[in-house]
BAFI-981825 format. One line per 10 residues: number of its first residue (from 1); their letters; for each residue x, y, z of N, C-alpha, C. Coordinates in pm, whole numbers, plus 50000, padded with zeros to 5 digits. Atoms other than C-alpha are relative to their C-alpha. Layout:
# BAFI-981825
NUM) a) X,Y,Z,X,Y,Z,X,Y,Z ~ ... .
***
This chain:
# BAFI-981825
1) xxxxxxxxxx) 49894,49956,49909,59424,97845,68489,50081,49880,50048 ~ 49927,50099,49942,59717,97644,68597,49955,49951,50120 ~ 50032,50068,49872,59689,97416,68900,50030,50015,50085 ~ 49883,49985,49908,59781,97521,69203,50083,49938,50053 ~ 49869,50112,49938,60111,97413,69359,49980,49965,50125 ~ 50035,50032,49862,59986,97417,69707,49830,49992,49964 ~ 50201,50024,50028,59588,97302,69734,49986,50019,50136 ~ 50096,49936,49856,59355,97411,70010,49899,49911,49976 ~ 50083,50103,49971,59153,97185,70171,49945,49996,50129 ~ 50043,49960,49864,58943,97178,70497,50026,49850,50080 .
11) xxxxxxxxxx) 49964,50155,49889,58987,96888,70797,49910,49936,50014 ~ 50118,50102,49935,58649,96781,70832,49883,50094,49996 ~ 50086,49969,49951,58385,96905,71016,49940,50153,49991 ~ 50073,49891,49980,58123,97170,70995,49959,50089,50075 ~ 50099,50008,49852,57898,97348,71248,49859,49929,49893 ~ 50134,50054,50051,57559,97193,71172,49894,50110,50015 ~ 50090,49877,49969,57309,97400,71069,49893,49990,50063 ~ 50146,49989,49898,57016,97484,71276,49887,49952,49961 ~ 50128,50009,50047,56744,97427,71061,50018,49770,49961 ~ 50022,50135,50002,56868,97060,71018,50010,49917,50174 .
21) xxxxxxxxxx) 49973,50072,49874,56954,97034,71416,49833,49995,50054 ~ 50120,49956,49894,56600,97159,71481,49910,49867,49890 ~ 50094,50074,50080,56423,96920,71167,50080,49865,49956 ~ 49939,50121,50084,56667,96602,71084,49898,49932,49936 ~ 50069,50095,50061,56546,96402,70804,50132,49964,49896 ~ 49957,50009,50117,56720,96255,70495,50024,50051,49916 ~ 50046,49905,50105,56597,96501,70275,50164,50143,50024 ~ 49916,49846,49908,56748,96788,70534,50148,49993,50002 ~ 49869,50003,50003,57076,96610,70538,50079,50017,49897 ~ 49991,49959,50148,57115,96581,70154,49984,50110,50010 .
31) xxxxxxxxxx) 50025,49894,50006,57021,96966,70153,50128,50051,50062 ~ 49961,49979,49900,57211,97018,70424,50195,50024,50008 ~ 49876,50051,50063,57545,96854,70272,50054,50067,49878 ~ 49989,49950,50165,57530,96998,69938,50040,50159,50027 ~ 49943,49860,50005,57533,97333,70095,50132,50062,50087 ~ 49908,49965,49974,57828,97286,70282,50133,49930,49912 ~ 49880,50037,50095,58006,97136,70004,50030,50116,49864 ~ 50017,49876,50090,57889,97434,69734,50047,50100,50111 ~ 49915,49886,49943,58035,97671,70032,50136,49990,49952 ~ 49883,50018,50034,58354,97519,69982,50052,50025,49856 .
41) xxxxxxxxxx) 49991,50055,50111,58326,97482,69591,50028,50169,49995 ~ 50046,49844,50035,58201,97876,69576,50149,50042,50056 ~ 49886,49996,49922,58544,97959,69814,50134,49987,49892 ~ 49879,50109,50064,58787,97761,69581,50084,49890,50073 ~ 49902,50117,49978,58902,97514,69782,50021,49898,49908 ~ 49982,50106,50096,59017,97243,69605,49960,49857,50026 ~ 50079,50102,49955,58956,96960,69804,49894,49984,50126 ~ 50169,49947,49934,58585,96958,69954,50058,49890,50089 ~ 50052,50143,49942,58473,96739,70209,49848,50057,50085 ~ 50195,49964,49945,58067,96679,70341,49999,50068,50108 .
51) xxxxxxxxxx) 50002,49859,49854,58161,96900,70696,49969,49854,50041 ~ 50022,50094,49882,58121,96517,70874,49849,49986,49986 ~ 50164,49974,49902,57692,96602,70878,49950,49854,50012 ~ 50053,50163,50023,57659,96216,70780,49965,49991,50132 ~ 49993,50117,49881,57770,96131,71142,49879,50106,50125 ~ 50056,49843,49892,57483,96462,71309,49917,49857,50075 ~ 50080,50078,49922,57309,96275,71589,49969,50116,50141 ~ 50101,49939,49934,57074,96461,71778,50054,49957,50160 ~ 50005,50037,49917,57161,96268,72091,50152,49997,50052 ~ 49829,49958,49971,57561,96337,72084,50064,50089,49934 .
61) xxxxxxxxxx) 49949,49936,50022,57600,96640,71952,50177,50120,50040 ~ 49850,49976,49933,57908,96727,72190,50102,49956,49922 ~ 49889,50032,50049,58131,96546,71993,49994,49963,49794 ~ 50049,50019,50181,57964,96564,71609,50069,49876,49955 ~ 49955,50130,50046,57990,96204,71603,50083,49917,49942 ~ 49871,50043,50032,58315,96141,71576,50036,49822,50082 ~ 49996,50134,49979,58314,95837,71772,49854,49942,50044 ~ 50111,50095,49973,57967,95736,71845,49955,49910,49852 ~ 50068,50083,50144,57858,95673,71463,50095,49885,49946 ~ 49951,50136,50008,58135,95431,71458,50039,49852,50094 .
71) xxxxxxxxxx) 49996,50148,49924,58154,95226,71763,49840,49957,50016 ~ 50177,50048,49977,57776,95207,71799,49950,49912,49928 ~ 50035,50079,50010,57685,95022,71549,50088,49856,49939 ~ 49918,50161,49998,57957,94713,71556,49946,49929,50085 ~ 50030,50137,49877,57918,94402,71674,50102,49987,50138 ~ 49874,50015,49879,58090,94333,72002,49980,50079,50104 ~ 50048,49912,49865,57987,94660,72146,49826,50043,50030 ~ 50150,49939,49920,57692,94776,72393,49990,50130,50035 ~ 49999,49868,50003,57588,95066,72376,49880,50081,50129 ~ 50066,49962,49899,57379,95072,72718,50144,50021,50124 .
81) xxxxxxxxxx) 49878,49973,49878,57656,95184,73059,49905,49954,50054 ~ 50098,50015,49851,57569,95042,73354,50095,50089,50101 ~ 49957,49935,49926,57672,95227,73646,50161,50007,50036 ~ 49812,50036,49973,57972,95036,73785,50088,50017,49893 ~ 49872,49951,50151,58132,95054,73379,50012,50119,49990 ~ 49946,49819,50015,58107,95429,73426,50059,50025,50084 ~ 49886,49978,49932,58268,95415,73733,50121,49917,49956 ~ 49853,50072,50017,58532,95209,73606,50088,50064,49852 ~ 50008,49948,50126,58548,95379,73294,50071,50156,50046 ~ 49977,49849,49958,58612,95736,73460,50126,49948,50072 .
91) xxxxxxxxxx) 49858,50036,49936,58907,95601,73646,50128,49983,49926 ~ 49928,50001,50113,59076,95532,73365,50082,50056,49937 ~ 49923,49865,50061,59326,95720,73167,49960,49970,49854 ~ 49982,50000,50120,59215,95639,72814,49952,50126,49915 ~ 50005,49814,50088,59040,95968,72751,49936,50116,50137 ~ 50021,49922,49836,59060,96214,73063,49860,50054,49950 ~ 50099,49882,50007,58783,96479,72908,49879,49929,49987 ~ 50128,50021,49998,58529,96228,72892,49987,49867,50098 ~ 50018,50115,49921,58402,96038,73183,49845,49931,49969 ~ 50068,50114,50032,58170,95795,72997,50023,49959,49879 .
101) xxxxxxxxxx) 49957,50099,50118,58236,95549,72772,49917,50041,49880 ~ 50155,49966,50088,57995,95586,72396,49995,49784,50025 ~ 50082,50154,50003,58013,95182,72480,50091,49868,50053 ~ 49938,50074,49922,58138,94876,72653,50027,49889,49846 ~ 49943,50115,50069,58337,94612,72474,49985,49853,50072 ~ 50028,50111,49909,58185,94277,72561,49995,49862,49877 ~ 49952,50121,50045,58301,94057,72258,50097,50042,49901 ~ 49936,49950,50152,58462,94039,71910,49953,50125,49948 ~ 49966,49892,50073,58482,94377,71749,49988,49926,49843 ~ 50024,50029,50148,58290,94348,71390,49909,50117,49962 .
111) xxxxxxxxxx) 50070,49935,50051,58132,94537,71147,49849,50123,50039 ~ 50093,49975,49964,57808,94503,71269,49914,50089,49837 ~ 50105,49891,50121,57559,94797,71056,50094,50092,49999 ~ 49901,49899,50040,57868,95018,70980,49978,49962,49893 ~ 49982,49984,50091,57839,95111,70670,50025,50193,49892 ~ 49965,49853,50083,58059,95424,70538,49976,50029,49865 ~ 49984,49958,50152,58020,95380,70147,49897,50084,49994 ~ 50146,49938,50013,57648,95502,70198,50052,50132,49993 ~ 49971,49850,50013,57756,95844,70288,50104,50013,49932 ~ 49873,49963,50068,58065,95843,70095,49964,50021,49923 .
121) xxxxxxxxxx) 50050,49960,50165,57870,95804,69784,49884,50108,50001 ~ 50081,49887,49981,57609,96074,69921,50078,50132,49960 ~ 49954,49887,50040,57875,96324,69908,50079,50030,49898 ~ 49959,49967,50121,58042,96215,69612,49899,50062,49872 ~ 50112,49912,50137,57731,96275,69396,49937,50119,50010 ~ 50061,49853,49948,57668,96592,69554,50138,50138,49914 ~ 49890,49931,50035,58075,96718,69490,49985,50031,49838 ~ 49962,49963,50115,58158,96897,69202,50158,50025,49981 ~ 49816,49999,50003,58535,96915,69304,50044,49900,50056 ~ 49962,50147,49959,58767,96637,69438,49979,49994,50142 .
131) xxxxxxxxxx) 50037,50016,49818,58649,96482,69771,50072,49942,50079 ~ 49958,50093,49893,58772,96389,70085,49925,49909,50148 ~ 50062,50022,49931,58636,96168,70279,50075,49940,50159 ~ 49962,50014,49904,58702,96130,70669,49941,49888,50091 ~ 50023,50081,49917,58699,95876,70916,50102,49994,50173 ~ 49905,49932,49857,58828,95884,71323,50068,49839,49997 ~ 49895,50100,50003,59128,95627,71352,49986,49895,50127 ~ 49984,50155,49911,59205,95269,71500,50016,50056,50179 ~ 49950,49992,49857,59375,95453,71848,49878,50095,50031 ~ 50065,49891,49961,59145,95721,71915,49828,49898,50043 .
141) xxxxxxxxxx) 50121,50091,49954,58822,95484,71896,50044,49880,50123 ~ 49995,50083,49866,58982,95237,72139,50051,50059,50114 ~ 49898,49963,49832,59143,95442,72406,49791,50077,50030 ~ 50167,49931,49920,58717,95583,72425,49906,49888,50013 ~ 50103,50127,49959,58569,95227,72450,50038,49991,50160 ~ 49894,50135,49861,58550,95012,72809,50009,49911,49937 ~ 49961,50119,50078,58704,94738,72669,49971,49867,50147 ~ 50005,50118,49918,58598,94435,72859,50012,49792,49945 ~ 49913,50172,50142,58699,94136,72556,50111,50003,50026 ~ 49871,50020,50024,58983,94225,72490,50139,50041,50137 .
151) xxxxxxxxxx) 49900,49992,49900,59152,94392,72790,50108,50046,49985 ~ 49879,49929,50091,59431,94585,72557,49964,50067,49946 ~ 50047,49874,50052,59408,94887,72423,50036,49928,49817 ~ 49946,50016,50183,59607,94743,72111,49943,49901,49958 ~ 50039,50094,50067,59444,94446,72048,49842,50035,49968 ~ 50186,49937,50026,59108,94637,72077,50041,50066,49839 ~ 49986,49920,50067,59269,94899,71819,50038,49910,49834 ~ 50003,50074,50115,59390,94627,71577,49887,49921,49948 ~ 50134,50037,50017,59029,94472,71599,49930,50074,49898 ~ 50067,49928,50086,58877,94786,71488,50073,50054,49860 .
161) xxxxxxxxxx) 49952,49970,50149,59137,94871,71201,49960,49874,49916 ~ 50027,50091,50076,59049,94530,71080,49846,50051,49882 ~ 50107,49954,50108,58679,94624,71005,49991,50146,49937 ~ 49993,49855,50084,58762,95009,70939,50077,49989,49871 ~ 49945,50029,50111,58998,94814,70648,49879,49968,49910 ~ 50126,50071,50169,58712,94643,70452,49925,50114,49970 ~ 50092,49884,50028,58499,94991,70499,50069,50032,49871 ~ 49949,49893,50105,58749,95205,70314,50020,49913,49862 ~ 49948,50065,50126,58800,94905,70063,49887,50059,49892 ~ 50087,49990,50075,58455,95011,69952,49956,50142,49966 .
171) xxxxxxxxxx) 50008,49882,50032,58486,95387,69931,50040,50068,49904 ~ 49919,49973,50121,58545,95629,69649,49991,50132,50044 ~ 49908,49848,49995,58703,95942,69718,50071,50046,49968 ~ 49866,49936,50089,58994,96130,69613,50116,49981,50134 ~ 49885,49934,49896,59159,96172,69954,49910,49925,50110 ~ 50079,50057,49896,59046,95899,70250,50105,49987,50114 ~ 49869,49904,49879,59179,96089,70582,49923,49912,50132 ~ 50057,50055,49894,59193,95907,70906,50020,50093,50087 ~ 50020,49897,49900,59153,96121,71217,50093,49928,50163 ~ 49920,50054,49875,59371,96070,71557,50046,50128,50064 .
181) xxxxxxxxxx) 50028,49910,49881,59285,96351,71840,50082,49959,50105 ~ 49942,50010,49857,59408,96122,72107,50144,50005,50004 ~ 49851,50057,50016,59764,95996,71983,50078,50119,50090 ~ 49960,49908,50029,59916,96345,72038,50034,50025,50172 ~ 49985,50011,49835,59868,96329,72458,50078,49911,50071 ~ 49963,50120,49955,59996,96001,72411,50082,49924,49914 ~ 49905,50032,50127,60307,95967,72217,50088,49846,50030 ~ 49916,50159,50014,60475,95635,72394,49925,49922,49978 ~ 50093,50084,50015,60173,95468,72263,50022,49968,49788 ~ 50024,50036,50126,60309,95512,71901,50011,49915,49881 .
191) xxxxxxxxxx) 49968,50153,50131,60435,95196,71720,49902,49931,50039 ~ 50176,50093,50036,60104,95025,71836,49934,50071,49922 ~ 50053,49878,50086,59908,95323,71695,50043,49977,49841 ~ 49945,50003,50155,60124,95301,71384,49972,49890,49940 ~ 50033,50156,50093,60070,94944,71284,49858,50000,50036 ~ 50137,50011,50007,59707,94968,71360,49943,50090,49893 ~ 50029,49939,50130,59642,95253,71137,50065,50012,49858 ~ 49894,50035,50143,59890,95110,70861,49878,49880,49924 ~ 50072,50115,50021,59623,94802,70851,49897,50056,49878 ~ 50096,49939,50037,59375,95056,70758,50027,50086,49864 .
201) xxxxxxxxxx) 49951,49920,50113,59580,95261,70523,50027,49934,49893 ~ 49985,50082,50076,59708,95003,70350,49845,49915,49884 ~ 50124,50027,50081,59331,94921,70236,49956,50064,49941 ~ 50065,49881,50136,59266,95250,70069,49993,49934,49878 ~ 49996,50017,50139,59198,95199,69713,50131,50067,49962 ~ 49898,49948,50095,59469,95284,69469,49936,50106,49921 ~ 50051,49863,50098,59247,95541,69280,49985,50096,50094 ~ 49974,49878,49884,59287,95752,69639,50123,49979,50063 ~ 49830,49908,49882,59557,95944,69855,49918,49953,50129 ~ 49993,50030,49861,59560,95783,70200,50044,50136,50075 .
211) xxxxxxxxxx) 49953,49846,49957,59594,96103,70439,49994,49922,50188 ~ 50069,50044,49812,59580,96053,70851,50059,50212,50046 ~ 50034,49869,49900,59510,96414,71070,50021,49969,50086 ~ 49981,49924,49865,59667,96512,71388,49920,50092,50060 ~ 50034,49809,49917,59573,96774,71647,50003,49979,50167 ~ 49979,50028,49797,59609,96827,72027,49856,50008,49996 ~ 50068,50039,49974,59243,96824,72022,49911,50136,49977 ~ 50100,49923,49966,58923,97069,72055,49857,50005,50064 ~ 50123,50000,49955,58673,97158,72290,49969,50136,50059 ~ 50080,49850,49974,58475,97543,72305,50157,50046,50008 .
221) xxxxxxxxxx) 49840,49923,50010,58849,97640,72195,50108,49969,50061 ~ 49912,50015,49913,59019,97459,72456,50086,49858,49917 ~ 49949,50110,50016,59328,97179,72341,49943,49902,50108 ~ 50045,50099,49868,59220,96846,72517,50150,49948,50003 ~ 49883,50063,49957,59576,96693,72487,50143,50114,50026 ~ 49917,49948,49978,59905,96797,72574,50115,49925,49944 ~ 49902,50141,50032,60251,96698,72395,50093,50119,49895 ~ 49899,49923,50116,60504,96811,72093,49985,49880,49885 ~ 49992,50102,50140,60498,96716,71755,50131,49896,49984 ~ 49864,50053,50007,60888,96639,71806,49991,49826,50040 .
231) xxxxxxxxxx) 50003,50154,49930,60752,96291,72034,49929,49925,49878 ~ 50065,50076,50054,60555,96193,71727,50038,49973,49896 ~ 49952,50025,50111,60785,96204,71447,50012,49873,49894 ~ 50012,50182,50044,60864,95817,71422,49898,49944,49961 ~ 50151,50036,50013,60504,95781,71411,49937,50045,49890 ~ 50008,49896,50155,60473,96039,71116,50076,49902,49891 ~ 49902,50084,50130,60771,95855,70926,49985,49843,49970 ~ 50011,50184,50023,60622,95482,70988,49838,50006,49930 ~ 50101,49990,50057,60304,95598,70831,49996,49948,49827 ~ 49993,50062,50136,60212,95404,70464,49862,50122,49964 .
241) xxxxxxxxxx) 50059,49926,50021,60058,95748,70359,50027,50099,49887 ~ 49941,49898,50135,60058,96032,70084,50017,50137,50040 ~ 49883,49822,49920,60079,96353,70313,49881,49972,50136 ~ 50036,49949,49890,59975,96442,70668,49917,50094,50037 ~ 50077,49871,49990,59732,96701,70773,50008,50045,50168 ~ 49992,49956,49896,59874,96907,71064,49956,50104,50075 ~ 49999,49906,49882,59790,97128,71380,50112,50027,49970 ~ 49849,49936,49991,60048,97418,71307,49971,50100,50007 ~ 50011,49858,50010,59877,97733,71311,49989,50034,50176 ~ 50018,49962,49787,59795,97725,71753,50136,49959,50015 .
251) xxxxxxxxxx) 49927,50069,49887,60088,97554,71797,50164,50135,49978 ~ 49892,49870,50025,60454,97780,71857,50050,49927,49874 ~ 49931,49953,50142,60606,97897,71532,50144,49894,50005 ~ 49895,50023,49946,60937,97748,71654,49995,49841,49990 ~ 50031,50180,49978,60782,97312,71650,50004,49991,49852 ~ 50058,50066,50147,60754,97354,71265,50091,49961,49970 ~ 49844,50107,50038,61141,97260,71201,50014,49899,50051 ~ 50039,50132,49962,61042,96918,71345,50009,49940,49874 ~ 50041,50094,50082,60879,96835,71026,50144,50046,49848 ~ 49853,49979,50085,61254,96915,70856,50023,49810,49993 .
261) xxxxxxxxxx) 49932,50146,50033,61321,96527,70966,49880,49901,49921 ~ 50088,50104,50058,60958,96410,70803,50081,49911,49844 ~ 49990,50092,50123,60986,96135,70495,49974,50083,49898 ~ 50026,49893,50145,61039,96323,70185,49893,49942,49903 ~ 50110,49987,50078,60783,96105,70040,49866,50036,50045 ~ 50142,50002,49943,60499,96182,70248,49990,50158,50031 ~ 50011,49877,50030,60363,96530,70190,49964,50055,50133 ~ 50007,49950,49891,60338,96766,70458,49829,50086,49959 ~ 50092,49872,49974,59949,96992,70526,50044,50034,50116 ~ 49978,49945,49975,60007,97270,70633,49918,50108,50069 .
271) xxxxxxxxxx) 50078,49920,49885,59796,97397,70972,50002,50175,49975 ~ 50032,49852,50031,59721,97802,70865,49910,50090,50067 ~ 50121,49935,49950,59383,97889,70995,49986,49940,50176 ~ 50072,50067,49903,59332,97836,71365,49877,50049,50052 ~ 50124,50092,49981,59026,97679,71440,49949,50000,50151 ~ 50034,49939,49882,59050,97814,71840,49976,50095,50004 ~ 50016,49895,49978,59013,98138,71773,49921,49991,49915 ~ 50116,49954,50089,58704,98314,71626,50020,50172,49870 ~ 49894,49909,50076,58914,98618,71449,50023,49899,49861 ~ 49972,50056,50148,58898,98534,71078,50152,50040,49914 .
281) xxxxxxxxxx) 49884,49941,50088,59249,98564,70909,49999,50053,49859 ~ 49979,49965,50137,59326,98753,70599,50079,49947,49911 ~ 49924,50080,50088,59439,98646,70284,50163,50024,50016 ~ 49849,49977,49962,59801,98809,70393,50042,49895,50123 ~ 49968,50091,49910,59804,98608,70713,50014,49838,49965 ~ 50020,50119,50051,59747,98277,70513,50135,50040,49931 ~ 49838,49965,50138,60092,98398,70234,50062,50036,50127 ~ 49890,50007,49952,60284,98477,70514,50045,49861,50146 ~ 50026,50115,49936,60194,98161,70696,50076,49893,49933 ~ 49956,50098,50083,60298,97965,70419,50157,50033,49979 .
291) xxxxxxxxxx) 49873,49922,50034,60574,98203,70341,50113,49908,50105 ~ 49885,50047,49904,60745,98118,70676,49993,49814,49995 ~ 50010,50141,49979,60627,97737,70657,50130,49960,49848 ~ 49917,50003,50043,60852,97749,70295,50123,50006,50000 ~ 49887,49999,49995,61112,97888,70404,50077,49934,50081 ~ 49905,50091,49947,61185,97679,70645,50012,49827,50007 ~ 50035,50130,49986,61101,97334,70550,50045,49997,49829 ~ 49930,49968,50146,61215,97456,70141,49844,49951,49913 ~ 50108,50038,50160,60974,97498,69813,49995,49854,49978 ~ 50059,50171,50051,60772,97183,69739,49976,49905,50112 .
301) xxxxxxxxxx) 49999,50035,49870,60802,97102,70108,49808,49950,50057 ~ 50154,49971,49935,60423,97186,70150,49899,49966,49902 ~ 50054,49997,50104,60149,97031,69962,49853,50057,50025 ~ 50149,50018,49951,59815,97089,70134,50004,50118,50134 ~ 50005,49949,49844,59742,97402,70369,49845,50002,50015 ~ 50174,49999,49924,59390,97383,70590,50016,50046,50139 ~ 49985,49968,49840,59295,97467,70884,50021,49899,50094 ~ 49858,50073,49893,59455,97324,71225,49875,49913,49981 ~ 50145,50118,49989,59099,97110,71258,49876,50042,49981 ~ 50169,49993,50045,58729,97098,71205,49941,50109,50019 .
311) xxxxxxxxxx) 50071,49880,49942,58488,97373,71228,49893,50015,50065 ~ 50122,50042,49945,58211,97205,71403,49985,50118,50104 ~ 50051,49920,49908,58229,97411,71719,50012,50169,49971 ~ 49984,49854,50043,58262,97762,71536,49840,50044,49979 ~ 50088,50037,50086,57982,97933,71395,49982,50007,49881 ~ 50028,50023,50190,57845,97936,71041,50075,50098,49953 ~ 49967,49933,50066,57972,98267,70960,50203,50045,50003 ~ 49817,49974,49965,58329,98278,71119,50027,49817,49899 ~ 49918,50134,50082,58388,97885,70964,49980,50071,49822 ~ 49958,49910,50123,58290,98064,70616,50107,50105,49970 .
321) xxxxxxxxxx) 49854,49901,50049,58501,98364,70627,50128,49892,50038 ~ 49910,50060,50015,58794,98109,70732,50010,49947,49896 ~ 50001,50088,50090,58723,97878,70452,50011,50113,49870 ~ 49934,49952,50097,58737,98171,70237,50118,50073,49957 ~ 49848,49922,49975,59058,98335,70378,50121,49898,49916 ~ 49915,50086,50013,59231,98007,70255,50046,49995,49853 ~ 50000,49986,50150,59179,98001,69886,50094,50181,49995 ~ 49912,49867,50018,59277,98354,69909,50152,50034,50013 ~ 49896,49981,49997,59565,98374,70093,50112,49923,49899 ~ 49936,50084,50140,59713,98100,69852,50044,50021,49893 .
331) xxxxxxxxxx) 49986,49965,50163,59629,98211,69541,50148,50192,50061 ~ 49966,49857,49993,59824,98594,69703,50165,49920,50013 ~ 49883,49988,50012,60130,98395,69812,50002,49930,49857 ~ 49945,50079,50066,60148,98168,69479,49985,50120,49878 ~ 50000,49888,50058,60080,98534,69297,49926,49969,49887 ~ 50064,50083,50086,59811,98361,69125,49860,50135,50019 ~ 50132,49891,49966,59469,98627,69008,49910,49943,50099 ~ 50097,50009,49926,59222,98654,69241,49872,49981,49979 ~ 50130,50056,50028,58900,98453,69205,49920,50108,49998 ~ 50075,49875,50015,58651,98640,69056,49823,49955,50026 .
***
């Protein structure tokens, strides 16, 4: 069968299943991984990714280790609070919804025991379709440190794109997507933002598509930020990337002629499924999703639709039926047969 013209692809994250939240081991996670990458495979998406389970930690499940498994183990940071850094830390504006730091910044920003290839190559030898692999971006990890080195949000953020550059130098994926929750609350923050995660992009390999993800945010369904895509455009068009992966299905119908002024070379995804509600869409709601996203942004406009963000806080059976509404609706608007 021909290829499709639009590909379906998910943002990330899983829910974690029970039987590995209640038994973690190695074994359980390999198991664990494989069967949320054969969900996807079985589905048709096109481009998989491991559901995040690499980063499952028993001890921060609130935020499916989106930023603990990477500031924790660098050099530079401490990962004990003392009292007064949580009060000073909560005062703060760098991330309202969470008043404690995952760690204090008390030198140079390095490596440390980060090491992404490990799981990268866990879920490549698991995939049977093309992978993507995810990582949370330069701004988003420093506006959730206390920074007490550096004392700048941007010089913290160019720190950590430094060593999140050599990571991805050593990854092999098809599609290596950076993640940025906070930006979106905090749009006059974006030409620092932009040259920090250009550092990082710019290190992809050449045998992968550089991608970076938006979203106003999620927590038990609720946005954590507030803002318009319209403030972040410049920030979209200074990106050294191969397409975008947007929040567009929560957000009003009416913000998507924004991405009329994006860079014609940098491909637009296309937000379909939202990921706040527990209501599974049908394959018609996905074709006329797209439908209206074509017509007003023009054929070829759209390369990639997924859902608005992750599915960690869903559960198992509503993130499945989404993940299979997607392939569907696709193949109905591109009038392509229906997987059998």
């Amino acid at each position: 069968m021909k290829t499709p013209r639009i590909q379906t692809t998910v943002v990330g994250s899983y829910p974690v299943p029970e039987w590995l939240a209640a038994a973690p081991s190695e074994q359980a996670l390999v198991d664990a991984t494989r069967v949320v990458l054969h969900t996807q495979e079985q589905a048709g998406i096109d481009l998989v990714c491991d559901g995040e389970l690499y980063r499952f930690d028993v001890n921060h499940p609130e935020t499916n280790g989106m930023i603990e498994y990477f500031v924790r183990p660098m050099s530079g940071v401490r990962g004990d609070i003392g009292f007064s850094e949580w009060l000073d830390y909560s005062r703060g504006a760098g991330m309202r919804f969470r008043t404690r730091p995952p760690g204090v910044v008390e030198g140079p920003v390095g490596a440390g025991t980060l090491n992404l290839a490990v799981p990268c190559a866990r879920a490549k030898a698991l995939a049977t379709r093309p992978l993507k692999f995810t990582i949370t971006g330069p701004h988003m990890l420093a506006k959730t440190l206390h920074d007490r080195h550096y004392r700048d949000p941007e010089r913290l953020a160019h720190a950590i794109a430094e060593v999140l550059a050599e990571q991805v130098k050593h990854l092999d994926a098809d599609v290596i997507q950076l993640d940025e929750a906070n930006l979106p609350g905090h749009p006059n923050e974006w030409r620092w933002a932009a040259a920090a995660i250009n550092r990082v992009l710019k290190a992809v390999p050449k045998r992968s598509k550089a991608a970076v993800h938006l979203c106003f945010g999620n927590y038990g369904g609720q946005s954590i930020q507030k803002g318009t895509w319209a403030k972040l455009i410049d920030y979209l068009n200074a990106l050294k990337v191969d397409h975008i992966v947007m929040e567009t299905a929560h957000r009003p119908p009416e913000e998507l002629a924004v991405f009329k002024a994006l860079r014609r070379d940098i491909g637009l995804g296309l937000g379909v499924v939202d990921i706040k509600r527990t209501e599974i869409e049908s394959p018609s709601d996905i074709a006329r999703a797209i439908e209206r996203g074509e017509k007003l942004l023009g054929k070829g406009r759209i390369r990639y639709v997924h859902p608005d963000c992750g599915f960690w806080m869903l559960p198992r059976n509503v993130a499945d039926g989404k993940i299979r509404a997607l392939p569907a609706g696709r193949d109905l608007y591109e009038g392509r047969s229906a997987k059998t």
